[in-house]
C-alpha positions as CSV (number, residue, x, y, z in Angstrom):
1,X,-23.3,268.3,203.3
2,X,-24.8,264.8,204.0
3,X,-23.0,262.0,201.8
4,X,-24.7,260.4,198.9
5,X,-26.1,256.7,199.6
6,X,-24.7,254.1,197.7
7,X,-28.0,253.7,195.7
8,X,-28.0,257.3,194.4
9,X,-24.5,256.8,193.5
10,X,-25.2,254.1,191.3
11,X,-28.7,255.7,189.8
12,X,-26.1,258.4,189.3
13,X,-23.7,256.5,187.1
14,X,-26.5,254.8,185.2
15,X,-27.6,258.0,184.1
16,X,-24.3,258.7,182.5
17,X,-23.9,255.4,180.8
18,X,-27.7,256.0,179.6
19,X,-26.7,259.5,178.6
20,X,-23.8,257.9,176.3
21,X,-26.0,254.7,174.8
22,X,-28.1,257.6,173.8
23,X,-25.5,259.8,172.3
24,X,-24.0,256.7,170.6
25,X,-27.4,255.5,168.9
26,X,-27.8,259.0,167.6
27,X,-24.4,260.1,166.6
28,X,-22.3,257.0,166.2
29,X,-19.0,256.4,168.3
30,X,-16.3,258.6,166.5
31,X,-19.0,262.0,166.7
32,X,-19.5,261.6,170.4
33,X,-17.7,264.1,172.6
34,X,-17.8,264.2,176.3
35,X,-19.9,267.5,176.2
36,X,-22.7,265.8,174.5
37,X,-23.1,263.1,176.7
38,X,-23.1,265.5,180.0
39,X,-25.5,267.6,178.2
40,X,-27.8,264.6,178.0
41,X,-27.2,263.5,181.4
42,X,-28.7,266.7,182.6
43,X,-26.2,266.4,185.0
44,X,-23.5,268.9,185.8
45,X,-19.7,268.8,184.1
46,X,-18.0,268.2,187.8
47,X,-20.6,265.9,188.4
48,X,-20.2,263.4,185.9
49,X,-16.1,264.1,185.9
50,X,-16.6,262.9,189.5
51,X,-17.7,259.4,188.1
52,X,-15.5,259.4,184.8
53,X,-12.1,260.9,184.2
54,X,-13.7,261.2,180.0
55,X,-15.2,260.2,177.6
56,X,-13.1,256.8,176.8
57,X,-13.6,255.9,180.4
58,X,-17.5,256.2,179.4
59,X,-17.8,254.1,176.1
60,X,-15.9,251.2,178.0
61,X,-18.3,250.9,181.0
62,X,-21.0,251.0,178.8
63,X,-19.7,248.0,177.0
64,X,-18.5,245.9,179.7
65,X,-21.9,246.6,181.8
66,X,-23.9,245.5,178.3
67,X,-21.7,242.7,178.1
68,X,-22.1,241.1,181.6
69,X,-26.2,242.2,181.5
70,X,-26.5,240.6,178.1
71,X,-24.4,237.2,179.8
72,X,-26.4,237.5,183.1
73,X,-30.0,237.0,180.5
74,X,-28.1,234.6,178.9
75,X,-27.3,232.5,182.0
76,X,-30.5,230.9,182.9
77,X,-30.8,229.5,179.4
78,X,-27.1,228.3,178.9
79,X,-27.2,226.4,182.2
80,X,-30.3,224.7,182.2
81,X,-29.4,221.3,183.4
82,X,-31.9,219.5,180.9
83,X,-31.7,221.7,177.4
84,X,-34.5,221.8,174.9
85,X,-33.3,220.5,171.6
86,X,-31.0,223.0,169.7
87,X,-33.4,225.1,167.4
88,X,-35.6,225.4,170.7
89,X,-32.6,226.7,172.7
90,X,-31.6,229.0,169.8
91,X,-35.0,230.6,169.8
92,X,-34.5,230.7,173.4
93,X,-31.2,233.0,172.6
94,X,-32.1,235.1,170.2
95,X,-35.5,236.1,172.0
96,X,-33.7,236.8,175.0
97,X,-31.2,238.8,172.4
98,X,-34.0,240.4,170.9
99,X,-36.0,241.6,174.3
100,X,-32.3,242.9,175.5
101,X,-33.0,246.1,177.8
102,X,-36.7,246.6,176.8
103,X,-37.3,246.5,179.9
104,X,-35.6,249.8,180.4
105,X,-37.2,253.5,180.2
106,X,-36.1,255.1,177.3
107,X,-36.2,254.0,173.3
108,X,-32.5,252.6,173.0
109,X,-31.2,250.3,170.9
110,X,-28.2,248.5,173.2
111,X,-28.3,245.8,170.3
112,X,-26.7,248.2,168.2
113,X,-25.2,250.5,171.0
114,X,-23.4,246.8,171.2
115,X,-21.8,247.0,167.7
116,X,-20.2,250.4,168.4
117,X,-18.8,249.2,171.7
118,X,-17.3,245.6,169.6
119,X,-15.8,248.8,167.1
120,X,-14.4,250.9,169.9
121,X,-12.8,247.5,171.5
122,X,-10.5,246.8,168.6
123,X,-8.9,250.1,169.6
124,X,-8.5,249.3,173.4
125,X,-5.8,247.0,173.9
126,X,-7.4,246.6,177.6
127,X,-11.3,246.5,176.9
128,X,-10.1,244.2,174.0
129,X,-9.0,241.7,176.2
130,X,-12.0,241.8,178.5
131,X,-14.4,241.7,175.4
132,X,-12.4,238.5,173.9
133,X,-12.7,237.3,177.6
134,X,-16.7,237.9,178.1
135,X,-17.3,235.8,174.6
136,X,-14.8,233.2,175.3
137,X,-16.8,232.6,178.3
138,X,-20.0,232.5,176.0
139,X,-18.0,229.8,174.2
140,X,-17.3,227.7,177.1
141,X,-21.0,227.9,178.0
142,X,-21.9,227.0,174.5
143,X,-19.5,224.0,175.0
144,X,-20.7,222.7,177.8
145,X,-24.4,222.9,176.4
146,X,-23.3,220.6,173.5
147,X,-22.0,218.1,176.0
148,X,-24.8,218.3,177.7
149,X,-26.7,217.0,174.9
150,X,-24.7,214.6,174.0
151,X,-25.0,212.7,177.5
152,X,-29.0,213.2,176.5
153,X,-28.6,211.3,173.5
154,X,-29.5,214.8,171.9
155,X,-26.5,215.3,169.7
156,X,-23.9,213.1,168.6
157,X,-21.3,212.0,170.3
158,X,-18.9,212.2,168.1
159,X,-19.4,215.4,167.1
160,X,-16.6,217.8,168.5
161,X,-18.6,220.4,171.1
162,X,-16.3,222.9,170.8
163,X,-17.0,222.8,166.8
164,X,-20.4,223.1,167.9
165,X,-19.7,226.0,170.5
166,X,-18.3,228.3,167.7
167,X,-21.0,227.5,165.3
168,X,-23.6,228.8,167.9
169,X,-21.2,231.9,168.8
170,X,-21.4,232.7,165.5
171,X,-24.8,232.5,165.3
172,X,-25.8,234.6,168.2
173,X,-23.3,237.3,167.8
174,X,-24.0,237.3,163.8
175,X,-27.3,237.9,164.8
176,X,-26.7,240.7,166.8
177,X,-24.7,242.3,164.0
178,X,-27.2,241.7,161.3
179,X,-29.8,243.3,163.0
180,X,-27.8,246.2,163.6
181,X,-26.1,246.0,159.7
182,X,-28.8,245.0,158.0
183,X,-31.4,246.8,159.8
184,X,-33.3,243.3,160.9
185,X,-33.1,239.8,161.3
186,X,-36.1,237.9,162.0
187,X,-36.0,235.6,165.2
188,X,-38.6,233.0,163.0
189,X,-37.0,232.6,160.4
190,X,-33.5,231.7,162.0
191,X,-35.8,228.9,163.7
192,X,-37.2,227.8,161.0
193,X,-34.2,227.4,158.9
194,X,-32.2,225.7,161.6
195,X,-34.9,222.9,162.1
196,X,-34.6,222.6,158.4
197,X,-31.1,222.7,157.3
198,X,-30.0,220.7,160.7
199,X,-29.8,216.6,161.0
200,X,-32.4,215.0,162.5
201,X,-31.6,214.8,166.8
202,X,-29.7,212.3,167.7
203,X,-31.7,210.5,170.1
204,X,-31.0,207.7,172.8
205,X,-33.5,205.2,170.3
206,X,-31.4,206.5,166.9
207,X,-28.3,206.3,168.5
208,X,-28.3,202.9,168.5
209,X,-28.1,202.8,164.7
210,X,-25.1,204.5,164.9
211,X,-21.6,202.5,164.6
């Protein structure tokens, strides 16, 4: 029997994981069993026992691979070298947040496929750790962001940027959850009330004025 590529291995296990994002949009975390998810995978029992030893095994590589996707379109925004002011960069965030997986086949929601996995973490002392890991390092980009701006003359430099590293956590995972919650959260109107509730930029000419 000729041995599977690596490539079909992989399209393999992505159908599993597709199979549960499905099951768990549909169903919720605590009704899925295992049966329902091979049943949607259209795959055989030994064949998908041959990738995961159950279902728990399952619902965590579905949240660690939508937590390192959801950081890798994250990325190219958090580390741009010269940052657009912050409500620009937030927009930036939440429409990357927003267009998370549409790229994919299928009519899943892995914005709120992500709020069952943040529920089924609390219960994992090990996915728990990796999940508190994965937004830490969220954090730390946040951070660095802020710093960033401050050598622009952006943001003030005596603001603390790790104050301002939790305050856009919040916001970016708070959005995820209220769109999940609440059943939507519009991308404009966080925009519009940042630019309006937030100070003036702190820019290189204003700084000046500053003791």
């Amino acid at each position: 029997m000729p041995r599977i590529t690596d490539e079909r291995r992989a399209a393999r296990r992505e159908q599993i994981l597709e199979a549960a994002r499905a099951c768990l949009q549909e169903y919720g975390l605590e009704a899925v069993s295992m049966e329902m998810i091979i049943a949607r995978s259209g795959l055989s029992t030994g064949a998908v026992y041959g990738y995961f030893k159950g279902k728990d095994q399952i619902i965590n590589a579905v949240i660690t691979d939508g937590t390192a996707a959801m950081a890798a379109d994250l990325a190219p925004i958090l580390t741009n070298p010269d940052p657009p002011p912050p409500s620009e960069l937030i927009e930036q965030v939440l429409r990357a947040i927003v267009d998370f997986g549409r790229h994919k086949p299928g009519d899943i929601d892995r914005l709120l496929v992500s709020l069952h996995g943040w529920s089924h973490a609390q219960s994992d002392p090990q996915l728990r750790a990796a999940t508190r890991a994965a937004y830490a390092g969220l954090r730390r980009r946040f951070d660095d962001l802020a710093k960033r701006w401050q050598a622009a003359g952006t943001l003030d430099t005596t603001i603390d940027s790790k104050a301002v590293a939790q305050l856009l956590t919040s916001i970016t995972l708070g959005f995820v959850a209220q769109r999940a919650l609440a059943g939507s959260a519009d991308l404009t109107a966080h925009v519009s009330a940042l630019k309006a509730i937030g100070p003036p930029p702190i820019t290189a000419r204003t700084a000046s004025r500053h003791p």
